[in-house]
Every structure is written in C-alpha cells, then in structure tokens.
N, CA and C atoms as an extended XYZ file, in Angstrom:
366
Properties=species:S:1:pos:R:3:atomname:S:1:resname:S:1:resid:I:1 pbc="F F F"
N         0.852       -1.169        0.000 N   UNK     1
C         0.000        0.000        0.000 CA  UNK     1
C         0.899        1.234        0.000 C   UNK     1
N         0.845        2.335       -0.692 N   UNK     2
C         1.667        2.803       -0.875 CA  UNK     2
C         1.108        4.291        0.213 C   UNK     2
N         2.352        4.742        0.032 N   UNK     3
C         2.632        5.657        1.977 CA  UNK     3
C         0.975        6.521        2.017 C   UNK     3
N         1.037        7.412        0.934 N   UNK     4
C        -0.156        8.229        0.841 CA  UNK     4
C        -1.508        7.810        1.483 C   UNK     4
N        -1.813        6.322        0.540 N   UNK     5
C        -2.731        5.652        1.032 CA  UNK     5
C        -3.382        5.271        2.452 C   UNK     5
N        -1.759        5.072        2.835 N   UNK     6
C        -2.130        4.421        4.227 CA  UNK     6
C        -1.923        5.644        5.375 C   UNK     6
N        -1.479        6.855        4.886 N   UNK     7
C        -1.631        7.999        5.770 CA  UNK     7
C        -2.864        8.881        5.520 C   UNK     7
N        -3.891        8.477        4.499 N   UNK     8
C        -5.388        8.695        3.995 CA  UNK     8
C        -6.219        7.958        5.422 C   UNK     8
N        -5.864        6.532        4.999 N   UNK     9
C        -6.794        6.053        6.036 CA  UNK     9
C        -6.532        5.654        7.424 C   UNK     9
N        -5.041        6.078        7.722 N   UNK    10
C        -5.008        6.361        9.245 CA  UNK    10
C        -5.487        7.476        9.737 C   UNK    10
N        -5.879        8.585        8.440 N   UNK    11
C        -6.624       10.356        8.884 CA  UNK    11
C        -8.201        9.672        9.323 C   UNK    11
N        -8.584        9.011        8.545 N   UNK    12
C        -9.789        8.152        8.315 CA  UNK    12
C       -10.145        8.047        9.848 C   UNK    12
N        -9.727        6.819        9.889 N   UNK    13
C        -9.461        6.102       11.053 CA  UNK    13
C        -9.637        6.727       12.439 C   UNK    13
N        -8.613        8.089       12.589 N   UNK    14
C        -8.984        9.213       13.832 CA  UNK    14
C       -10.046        9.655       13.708 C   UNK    14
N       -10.465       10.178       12.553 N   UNK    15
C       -11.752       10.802       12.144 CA  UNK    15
C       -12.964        9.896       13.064 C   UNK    15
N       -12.900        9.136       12.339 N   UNK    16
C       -14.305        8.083       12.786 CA  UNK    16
C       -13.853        7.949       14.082 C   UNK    16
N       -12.918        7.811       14.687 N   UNK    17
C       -13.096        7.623       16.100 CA  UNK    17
C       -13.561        8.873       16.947 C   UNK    17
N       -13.105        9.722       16.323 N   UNK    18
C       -14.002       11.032       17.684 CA  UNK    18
C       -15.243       10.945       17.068 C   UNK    18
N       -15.771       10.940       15.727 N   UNK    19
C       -17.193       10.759       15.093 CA  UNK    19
C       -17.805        9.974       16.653 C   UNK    19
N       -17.938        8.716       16.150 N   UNK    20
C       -18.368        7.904       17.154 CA  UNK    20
C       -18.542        8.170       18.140 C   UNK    20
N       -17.691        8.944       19.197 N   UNK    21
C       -18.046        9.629       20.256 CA  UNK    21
C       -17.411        8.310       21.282 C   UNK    21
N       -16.047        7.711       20.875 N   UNK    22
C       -15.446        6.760       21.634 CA  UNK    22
C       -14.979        7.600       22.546 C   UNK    22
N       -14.596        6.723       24.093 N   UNK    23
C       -13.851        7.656       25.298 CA  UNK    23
C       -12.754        8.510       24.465 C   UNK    23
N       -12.094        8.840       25.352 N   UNK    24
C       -10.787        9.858       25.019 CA  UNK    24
C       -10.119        8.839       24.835 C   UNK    24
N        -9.869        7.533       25.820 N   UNK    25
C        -8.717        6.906       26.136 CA  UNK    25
C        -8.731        5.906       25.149 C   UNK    25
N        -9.900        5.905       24.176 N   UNK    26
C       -10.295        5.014       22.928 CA  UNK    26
C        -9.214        5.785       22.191 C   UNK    26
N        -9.969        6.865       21.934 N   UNK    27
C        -9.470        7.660       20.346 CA  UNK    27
C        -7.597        7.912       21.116 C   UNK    27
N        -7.530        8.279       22.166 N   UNK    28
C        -6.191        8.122       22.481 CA  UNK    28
C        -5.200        6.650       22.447 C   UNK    28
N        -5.780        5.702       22.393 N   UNK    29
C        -4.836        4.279       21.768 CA  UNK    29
C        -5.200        4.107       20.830 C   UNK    29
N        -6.049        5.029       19.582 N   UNK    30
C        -5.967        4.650       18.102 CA  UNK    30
C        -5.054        5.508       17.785 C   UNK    30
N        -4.767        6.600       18.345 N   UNK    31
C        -3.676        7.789       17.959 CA  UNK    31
C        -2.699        7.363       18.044 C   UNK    31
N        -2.096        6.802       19.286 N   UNK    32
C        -1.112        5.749       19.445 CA  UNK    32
C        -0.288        4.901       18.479 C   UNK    32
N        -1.451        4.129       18.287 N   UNK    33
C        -0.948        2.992       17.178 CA  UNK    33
C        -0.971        3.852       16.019 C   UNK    33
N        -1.760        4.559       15.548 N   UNK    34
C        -1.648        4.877       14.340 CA  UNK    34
C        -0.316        5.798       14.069 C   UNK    34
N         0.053        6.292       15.440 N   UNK    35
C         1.599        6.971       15.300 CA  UNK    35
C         2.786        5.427       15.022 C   UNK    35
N         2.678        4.808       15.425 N   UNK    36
C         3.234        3.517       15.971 CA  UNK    36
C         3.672        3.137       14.045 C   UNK    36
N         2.475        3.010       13.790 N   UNK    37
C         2.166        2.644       12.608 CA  UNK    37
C         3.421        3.335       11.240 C   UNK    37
N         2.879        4.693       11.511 N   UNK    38
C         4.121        5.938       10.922 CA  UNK    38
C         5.310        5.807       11.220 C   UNK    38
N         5.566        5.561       12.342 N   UNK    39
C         6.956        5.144       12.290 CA  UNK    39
C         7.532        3.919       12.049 C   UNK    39
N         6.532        2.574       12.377 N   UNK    40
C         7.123        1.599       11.364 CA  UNK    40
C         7.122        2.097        9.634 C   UNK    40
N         6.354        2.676        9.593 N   UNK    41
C         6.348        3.074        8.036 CA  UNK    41
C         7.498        3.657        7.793 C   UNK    41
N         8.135        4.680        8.197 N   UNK    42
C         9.327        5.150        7.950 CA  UNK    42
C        10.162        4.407        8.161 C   UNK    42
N        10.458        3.552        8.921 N   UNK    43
C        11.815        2.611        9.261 CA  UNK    43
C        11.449        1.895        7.956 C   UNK    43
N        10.046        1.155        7.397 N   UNK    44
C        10.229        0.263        6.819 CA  UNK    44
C        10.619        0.624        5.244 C   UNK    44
N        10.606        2.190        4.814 N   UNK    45
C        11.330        2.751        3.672 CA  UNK    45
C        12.178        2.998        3.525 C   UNK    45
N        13.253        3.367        5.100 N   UNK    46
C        14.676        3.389        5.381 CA  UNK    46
C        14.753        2.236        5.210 C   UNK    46
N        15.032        1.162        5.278 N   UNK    47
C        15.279       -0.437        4.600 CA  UNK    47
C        15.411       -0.817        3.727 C   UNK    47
N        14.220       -0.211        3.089 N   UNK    48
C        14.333       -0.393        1.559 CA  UNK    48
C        14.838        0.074        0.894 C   UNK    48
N        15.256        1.295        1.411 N   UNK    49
C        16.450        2.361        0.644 CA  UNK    49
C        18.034        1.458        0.777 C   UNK    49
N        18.166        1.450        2.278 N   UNK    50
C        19.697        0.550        2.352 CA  UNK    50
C        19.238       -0.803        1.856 C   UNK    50
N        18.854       -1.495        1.722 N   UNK    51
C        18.491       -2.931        0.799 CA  UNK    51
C        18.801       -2.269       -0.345 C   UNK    51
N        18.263       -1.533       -1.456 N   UNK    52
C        18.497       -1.022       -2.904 CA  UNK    52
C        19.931       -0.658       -2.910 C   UNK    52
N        20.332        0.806       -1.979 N   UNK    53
C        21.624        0.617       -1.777 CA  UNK    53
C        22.620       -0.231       -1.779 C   UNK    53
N        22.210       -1.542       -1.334 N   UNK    54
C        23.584       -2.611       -1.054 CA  UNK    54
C        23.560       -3.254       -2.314 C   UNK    54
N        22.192       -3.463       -3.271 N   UNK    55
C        22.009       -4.262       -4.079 CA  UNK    55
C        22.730       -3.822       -5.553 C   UNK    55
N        22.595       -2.162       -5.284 N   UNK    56
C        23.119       -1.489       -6.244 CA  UNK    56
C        24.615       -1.126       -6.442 C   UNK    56
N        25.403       -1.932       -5.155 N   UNK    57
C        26.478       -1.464       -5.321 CA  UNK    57
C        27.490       -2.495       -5.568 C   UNK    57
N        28.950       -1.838       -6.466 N   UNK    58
C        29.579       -2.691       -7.279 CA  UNK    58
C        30.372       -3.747       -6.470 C   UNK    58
N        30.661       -2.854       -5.275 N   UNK    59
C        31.786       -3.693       -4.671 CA  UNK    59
C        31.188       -4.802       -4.365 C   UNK    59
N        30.169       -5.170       -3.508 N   UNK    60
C        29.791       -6.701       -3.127 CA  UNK    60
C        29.815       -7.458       -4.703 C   UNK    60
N        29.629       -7.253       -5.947 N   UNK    61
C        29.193       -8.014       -6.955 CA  UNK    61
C        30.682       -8.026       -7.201 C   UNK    61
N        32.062       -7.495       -6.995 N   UNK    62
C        33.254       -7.647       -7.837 CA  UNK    62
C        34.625       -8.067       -6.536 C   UNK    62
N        33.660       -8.305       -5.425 N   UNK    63
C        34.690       -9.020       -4.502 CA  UNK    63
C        35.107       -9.858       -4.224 C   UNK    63
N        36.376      -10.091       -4.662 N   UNK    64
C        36.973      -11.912       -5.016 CA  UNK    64
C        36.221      -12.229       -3.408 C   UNK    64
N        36.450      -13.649       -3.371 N   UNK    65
C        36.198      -14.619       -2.004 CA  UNK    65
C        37.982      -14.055       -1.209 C   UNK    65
N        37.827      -14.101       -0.230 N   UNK    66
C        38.471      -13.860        1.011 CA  UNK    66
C        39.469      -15.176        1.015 C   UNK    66
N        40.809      -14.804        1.392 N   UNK    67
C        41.612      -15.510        1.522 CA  UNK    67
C        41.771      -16.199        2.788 C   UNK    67
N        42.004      -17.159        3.103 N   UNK    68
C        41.578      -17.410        4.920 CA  UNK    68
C        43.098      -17.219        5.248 C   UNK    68
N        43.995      -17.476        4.643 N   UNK    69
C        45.258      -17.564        5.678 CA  UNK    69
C        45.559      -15.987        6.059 C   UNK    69
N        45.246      -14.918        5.138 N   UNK    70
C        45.119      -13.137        5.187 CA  UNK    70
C        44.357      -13.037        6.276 C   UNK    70
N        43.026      -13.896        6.409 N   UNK    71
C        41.962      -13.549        7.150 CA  UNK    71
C        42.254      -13.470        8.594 C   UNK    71
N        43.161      -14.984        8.474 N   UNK    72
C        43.653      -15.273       10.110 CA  UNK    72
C        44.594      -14.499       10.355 C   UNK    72
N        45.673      -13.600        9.603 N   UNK    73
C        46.761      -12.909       10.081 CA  UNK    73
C        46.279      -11.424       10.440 C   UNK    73
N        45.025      -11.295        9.649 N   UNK    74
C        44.315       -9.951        9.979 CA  UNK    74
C        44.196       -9.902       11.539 C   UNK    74
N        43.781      -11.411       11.936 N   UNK    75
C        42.287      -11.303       13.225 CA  UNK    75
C        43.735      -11.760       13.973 C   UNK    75
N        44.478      -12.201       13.883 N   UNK    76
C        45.701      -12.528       15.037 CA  UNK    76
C        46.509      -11.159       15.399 C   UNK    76
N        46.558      -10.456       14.465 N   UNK    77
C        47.192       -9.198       14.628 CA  UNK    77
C        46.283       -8.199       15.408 C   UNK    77
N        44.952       -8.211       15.015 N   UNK    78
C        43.816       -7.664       16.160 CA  UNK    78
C        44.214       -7.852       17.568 C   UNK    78
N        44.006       -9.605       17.675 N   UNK    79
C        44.266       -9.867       18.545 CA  UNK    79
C        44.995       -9.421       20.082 C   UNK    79
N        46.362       -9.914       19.432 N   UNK    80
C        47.730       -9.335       19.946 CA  UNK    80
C        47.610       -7.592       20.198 C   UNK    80
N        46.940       -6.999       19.354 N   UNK    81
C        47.488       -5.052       19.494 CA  UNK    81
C        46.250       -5.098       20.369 C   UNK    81
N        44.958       -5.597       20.630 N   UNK    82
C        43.725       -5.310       21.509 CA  UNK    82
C        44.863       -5.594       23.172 C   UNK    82
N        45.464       -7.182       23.083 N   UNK    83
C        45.844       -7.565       24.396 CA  UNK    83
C        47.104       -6.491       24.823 C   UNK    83
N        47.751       -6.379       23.866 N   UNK    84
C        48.939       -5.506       24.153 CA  UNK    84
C        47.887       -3.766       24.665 C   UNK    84
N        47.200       -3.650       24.015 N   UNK    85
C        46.552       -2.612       24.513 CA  UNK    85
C        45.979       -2.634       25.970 C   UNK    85
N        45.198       -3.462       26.412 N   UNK    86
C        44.980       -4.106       27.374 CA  UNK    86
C        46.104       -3.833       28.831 C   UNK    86
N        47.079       -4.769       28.070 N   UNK    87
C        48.597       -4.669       29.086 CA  UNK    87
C        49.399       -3.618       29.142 C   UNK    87
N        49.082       -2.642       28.306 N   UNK    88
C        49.527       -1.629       28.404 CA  UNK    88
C        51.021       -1.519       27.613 C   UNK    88
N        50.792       -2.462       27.288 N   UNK    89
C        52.419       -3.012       26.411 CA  UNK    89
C        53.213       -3.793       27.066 C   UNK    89
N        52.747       -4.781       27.909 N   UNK    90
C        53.428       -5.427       28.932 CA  UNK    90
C        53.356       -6.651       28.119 C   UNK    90
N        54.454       -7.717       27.655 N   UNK    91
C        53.899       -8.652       26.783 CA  UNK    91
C        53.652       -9.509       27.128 C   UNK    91
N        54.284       -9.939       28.863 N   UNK    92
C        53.818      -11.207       29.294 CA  UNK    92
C        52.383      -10.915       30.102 C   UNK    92
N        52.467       -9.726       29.803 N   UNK    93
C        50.660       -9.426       30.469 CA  UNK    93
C        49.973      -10.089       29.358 C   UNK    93
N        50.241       -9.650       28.402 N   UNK    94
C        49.318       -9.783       27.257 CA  UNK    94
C        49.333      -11.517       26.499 C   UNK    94
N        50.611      -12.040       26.845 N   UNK    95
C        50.732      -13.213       26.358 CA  UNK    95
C        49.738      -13.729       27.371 C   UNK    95
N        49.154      -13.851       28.594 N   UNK    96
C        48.523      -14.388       29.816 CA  UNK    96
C        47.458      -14.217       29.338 C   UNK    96
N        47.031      -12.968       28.799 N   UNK    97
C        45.344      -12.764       28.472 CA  UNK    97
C        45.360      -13.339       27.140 C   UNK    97
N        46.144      -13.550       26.376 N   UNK    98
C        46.168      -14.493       24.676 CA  UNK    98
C        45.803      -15.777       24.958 C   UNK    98
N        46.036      -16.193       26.613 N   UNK    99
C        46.966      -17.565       26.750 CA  UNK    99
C        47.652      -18.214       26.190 C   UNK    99
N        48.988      -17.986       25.540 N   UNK   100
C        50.002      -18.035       24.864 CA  UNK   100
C        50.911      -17.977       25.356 C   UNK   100
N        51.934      -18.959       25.164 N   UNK   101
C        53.559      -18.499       25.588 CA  UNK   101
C        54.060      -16.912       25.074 C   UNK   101
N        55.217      -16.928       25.918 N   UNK   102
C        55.920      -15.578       25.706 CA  UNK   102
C        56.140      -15.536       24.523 C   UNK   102
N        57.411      -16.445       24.288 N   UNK   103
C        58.073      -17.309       22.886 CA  UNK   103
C        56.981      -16.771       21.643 C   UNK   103
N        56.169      -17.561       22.066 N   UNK   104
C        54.873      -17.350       20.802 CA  UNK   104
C        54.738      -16.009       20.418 C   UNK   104
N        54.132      -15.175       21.529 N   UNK   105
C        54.101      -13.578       21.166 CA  UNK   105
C        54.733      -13.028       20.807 C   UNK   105
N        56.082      -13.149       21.243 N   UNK   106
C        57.136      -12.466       20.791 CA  UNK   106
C        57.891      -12.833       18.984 C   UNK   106
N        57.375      -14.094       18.938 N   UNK   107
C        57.348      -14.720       17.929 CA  UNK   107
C        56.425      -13.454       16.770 C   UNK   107
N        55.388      -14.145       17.291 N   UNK   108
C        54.447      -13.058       16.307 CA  UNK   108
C        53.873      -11.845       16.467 C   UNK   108
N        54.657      -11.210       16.866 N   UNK   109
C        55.248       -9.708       16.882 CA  UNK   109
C        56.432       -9.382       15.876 C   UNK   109
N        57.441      -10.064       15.682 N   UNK   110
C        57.946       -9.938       14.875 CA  UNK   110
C        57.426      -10.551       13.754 C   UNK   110
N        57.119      -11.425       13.540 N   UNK   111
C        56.821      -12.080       12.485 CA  UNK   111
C        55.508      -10.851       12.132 C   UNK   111
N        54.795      -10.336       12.583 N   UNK   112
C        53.886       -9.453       11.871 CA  UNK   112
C        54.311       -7.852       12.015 C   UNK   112
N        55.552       -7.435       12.594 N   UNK   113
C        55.963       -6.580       12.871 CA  UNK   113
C        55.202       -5.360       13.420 C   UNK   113
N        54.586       -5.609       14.254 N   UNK   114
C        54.062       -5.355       15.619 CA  UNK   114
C        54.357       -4.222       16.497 C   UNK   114
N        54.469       -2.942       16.229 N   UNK   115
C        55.648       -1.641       16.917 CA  UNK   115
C        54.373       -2.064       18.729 C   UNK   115
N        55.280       -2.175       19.084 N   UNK   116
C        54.970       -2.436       20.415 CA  UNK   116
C        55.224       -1.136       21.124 C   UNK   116
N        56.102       -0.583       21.372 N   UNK   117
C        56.049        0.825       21.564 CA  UNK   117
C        54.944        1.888       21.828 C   UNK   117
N        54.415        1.748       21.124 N   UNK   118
C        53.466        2.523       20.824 CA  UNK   118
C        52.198        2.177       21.945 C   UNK   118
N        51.925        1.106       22.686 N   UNK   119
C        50.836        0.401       23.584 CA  UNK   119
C        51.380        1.032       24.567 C   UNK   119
N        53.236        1.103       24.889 N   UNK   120
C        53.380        1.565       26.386 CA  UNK   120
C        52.893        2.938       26.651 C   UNK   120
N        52.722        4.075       25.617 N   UNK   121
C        52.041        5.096       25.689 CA  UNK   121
C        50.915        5.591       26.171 C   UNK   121
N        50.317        4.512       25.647 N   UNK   122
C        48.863        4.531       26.121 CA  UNK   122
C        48.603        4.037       27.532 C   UNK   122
C-alpha cells in the first residue's frame, strides 16, 4: 500500500473515532498505534532504501572470495594489538590474556611486525 494511502486512512481512522463519540482513552490508543504505525512506516522505507543501496552497489558483486590464511593474520594481529593494549604493552601481560607463551608472542610480533612501543604510551 503505498505511503499516501495508508496515511489517507489512518486520517480516516482518527476521524471516525471522535465521530463515534469513543472515550478519550479510545481515540487516544488509536492515535497511538496509528503513530506507531508511521513510524514503522518510515523505518520500513529506510530499509528499503539501504536494501536497494547494497544491491546497487559494485563492490559486493566484484569481490573476489576472502583468503583465509590473510583472514587469520588480519584477526591474530587484532588480537595481539587489543591484548597488548589491554597490558599496556606489557607482553607477558598480554601473552597471559592471549593464553600463549611468551616465545609465541614475541614470535608473532615480529613475524607481523608489531611496533609495540606505541601500547606503552597509552
């Protein structure tokens, strides 16, 4: 039903209810909902706008598939700079909250080159 329509006969709708000569607290929970109503209506055209939006756009249709071994060095490197953040740059703090050996962290810190430095700041 398209918006006009249904903001025709929610006018409707109030109308006939004071017509009728319903309590206040009648025509006041048709006002209600019928506000209720308007604003699902608006959310439900904001949706449809970002739905068209996503559908219309190039990047999801031209994005190779995801590499998993990139994927995991992405989310390990998260990892490590969240805990090091955490520890303040302390690494066996942070190796404890990884639960990981030292060895290991320190391992892959270099191996992803990792400025550690920068955590004791914070």
């Amino acid at each position: 039903m398209a918006k006009r329509s249904i903001e025709r006969q929610l006018f409707i709708t109030r109308g006939k209810a004071e017509e009728q000569g319903n309590s206040s607290a009648r025509v006041s929970e048709i006002y209600r909902i019928a506000d209720k109503i308007e604003i699902l209506q608006e959310f439900v055209q904001s949706l449809i706008k970002e739905v068209e939006a996503l559908e219309s756009s190039p990047s999801l249709r031209t994005t190779p598939p995801c590499d998993f071994n990139e994927e995991v060095t992405r989310y390990e490197i998260q990892l490590i700079e969240s805990a090091l953040k955490h520890a303040k740059g302390n690494q066996t703090r942070a190796a404890q909250l990884l639960n990981i050996k030292v060895n290991t962290l320190h391992h892959k810190i270099k191996l992803y080159r990792i400025d550690t430095k920068i955590f004791k700041l914070k």
